[in-house]
N, C-alpha and C positions, 0 to 999 in steps of 0.2 A: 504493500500500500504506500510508502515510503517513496519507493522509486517510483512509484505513479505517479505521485504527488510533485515529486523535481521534474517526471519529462514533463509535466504539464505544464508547470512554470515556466520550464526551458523553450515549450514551442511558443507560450504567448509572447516570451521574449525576442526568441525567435522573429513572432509576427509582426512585433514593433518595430525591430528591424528593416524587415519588409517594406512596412507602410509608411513609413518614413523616410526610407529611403527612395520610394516610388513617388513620395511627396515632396522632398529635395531637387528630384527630377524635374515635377512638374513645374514649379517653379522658377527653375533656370529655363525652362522653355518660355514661359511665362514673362519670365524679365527680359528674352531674348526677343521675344515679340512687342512688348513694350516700347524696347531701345529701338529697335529697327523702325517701329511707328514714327518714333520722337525724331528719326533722323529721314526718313522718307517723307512725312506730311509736310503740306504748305504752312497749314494753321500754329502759329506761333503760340496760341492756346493749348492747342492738342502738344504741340511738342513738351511745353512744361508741363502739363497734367500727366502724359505720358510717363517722364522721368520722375516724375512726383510720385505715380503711383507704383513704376521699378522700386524708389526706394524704400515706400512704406513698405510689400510685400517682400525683401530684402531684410528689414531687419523684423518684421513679426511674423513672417513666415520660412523663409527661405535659411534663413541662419540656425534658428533653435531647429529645425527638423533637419537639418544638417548634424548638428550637433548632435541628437536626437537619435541620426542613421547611425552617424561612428562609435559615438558612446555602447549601443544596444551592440554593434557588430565586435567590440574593443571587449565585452565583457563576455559576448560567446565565445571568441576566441581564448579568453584568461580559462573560462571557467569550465572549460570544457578538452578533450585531448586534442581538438586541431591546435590549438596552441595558436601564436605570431608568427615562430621562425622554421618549423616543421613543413610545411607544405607550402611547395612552389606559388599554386594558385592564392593561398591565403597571405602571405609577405606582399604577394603584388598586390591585391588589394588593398592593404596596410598602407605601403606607401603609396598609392594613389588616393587614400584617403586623405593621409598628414598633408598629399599636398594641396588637397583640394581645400582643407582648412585653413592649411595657412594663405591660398589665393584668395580665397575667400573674406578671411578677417582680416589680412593689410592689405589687400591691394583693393577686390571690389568694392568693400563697403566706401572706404575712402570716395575710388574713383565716381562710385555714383553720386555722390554731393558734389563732386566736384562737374559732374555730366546735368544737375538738375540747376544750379547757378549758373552754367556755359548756357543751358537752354533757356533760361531765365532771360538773356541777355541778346539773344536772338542766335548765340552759338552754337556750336555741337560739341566741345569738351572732348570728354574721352568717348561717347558712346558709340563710337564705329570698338574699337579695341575689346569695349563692355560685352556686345552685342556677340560679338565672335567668341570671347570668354562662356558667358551664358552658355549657348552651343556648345562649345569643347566638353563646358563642364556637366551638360547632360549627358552628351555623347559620349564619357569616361564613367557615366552612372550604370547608363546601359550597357557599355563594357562589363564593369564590374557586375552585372547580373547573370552575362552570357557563363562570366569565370565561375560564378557562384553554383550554378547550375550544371556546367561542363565537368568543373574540377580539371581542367588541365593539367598538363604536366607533371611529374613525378616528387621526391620528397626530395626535401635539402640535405645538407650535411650534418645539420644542427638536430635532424631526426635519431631518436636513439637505437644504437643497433637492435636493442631489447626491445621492444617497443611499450612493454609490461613497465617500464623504467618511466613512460610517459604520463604528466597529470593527470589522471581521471576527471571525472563528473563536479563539479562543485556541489554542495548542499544548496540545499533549497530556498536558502534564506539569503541565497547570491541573487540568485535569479527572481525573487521577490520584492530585495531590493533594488533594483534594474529596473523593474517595470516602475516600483511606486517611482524612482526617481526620475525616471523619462514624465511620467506623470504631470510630479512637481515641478520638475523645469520648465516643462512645456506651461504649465498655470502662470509658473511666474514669468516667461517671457509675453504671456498676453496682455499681464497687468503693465509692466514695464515699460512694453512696445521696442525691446529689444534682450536678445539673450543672455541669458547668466546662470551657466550650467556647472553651479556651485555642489549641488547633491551629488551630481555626475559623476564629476573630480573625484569628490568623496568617497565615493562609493567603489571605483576603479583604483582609486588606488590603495585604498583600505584591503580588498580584495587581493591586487599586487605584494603587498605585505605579507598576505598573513599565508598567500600562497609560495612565495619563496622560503618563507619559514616553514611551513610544513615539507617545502622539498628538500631541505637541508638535512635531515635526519635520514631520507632515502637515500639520498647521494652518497652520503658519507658511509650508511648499510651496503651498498653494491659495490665500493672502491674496495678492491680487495690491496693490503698489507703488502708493500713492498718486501719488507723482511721475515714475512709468516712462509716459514717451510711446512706445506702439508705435510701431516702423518700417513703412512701406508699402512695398508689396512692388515691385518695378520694372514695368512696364506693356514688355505686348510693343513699341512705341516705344520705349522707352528703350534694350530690350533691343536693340534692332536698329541702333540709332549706338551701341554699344558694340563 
């Protein structure tokens, strides 16, 4: 009943995953169609409303379900045996995440205030650059779906020859808090009107903790003694002038 109870958790977290990161998507579509408006139409209105409304969906949508995707994919991978550095497919999605974060937190959000003041003024700013971004960074979501689903590619190095040697399943109460804190952040970036995925943190790397410390006692059980000479076992002879 026990392990029922974890896959359960494990697949709503799972889900969250999912629909977050299908909703991160949407969004960069979303912004991409936006920008391309703001820099196609005549209407000096449309173009500022345009860029106006890239930014609001930007920071109350687009960023926390961002955050939202990584976080839920950052904590199946801890708490579970695919691990970070284990398999080919899941490292490349890792860093196509990190860097989808960090384009996202210093360079887009910037450049779109800086694209909705250019439009303000009868400009176009960055939003050719933005507009192609958006796209890329859909089309790197849908990527990482194709990976997700494919499983491409074979194990890394960092796979243990044992494979028994590999973290297992996290308890229940990993995956319980993952939901509630996708939950919570997602509340508080609606109130805010932009993200601050403070439980997240917390919770990932609480997790990170306490799971390196439980591997440390394994590690150190498998490392066999440089200086331990096995004993040989007695030979039926021996055993028999005994």
């Amino acid at each position: 009943m026990a392990s029922l109870s974890v896959r359960r958790w494990r697949q709503l977290a799972l889900w969250l995953h999912v629909t977050t990161s299908v909703g991160w998507m949407a969004q960069a579509l979303a912004l991409c169609v936006l920008l391309t408006t703001s820099l196609t139409t005549p209407d000096r209105e449309v173009a500022v409303a345009a860029t106006s409304m890239a930014q609001v969906l930007d920071g109350r949508l687009l960023a926390p379900l961002a955050n939202a995707s990584a976080f839920t994919g950052f904590m199946l991978a801890a708490a579970t045996p695919w691990g970070f550095f284990r398999y080919r497919w899941v490292l490349v999605k890792f860093v196509i995440t990190l860097a989808q974060l960090h384009l996202g937190i210093f360079v887009l959000s910037a450049a779109l205030a800086d694209s909705a003041a250019a439009a303000a003024t009868g400009g176009r700013g960055p939003a050719v650059p933005l507009a192609v971004g958006s796209a890329l960074m859909a089309g790197a979501i849908a990527f990482q779906a194709w990976v997700s689903v494919a499983k491409p590619w074979s194990t890394t190095r960092w796979m243990p020859k044992d494979r028994r040697q590999a973290a297992g399943t996290a308890p229940r109460w990993v995956f319980v808090a993952t939901v509630v804190g996708v939950a919570a952040d997602l509340a508080v970036a609606a109130l805010l009107g932009h993200p601050a995925p403070l439980i997240s943190l917390v919770v990932l790397g609480t997790w990170l903790l306490l799971r390196r410390r439980q591997n440390r006692p394994a590690l150190a059980g498998t490392t066999a003694r440089p200086d331990a000479v096995p004993t040989p076992a007695p030979t039926q002879a021996g055993a028999g002038r005994r």
